[in-house]
Phi, psi and omega in degrees: 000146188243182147265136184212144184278164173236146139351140167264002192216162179185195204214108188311153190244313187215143151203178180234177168260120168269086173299345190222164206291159151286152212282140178249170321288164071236339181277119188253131212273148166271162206291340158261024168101172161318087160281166161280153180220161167283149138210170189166204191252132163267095173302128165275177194273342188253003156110039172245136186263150199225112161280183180163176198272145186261118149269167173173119160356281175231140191283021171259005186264346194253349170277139216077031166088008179322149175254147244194149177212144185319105169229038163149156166237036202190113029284319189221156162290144170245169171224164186215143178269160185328298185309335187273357195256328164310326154294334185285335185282343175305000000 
C-alpha cells in the first residue's frame, strides 16, 4: 500500500442536515446545547470523495458544488466554505 497526500480543499459533491443530536457517546453535545450541522461528502481534485461534517453559515452556502477547504481531521474531518471561514477571521 502506498501513501498519498490529498488535496486540502475540494467541492461538496452531496450533503444532508443532522437535525437531531447523535447517540452519545461518541457525540458530545456543546455546552450550549444541540445545533443542527451538514455532513456529507467532499470530491477531492484526484477523485476521492471525503465524508464530513460541512461548518457553513447557512446551508445554502453548500448548495451548487461549493467549494470547501479542510479544517481539521480529528475527531473526524471537517471542511468549511470560504464564507464561513471568512467570518471566522473576524
Amino acid at each position: 500500500m502506498q501513501r498519498i497526500d490529498l488535496a486540502r480543499r475540494g467541492t461538496v459533491w452531496a450533503f444532508t442536515i443532522q437535525r437531531f443530536a447523535p447517540k452519545s457517546p461518541p457525540y458530545v453535545p456543546p455546552a450550549d446545547g444541540f445545533q443542527p450541522f451538514a455532513v456529507g461528502y467532499v470530491e477531492l481534485a484526484e477523485g476521492v470523495k471525503v465524508e464530513a461534517v460541512l461548518d457553513c453559515l447557512s446551508f445554502d452556502e453548500l448548495e451548487h458544488e461549493a467549494d470547501v477547504s479542510l479544517v481539521a481531521t480529528e475527531p473526524v474531518p471537517r471542511f468549511a466554505t470560504d464564507t464561513y471561514l471568512a467570518g471566522a477571521r473576524r
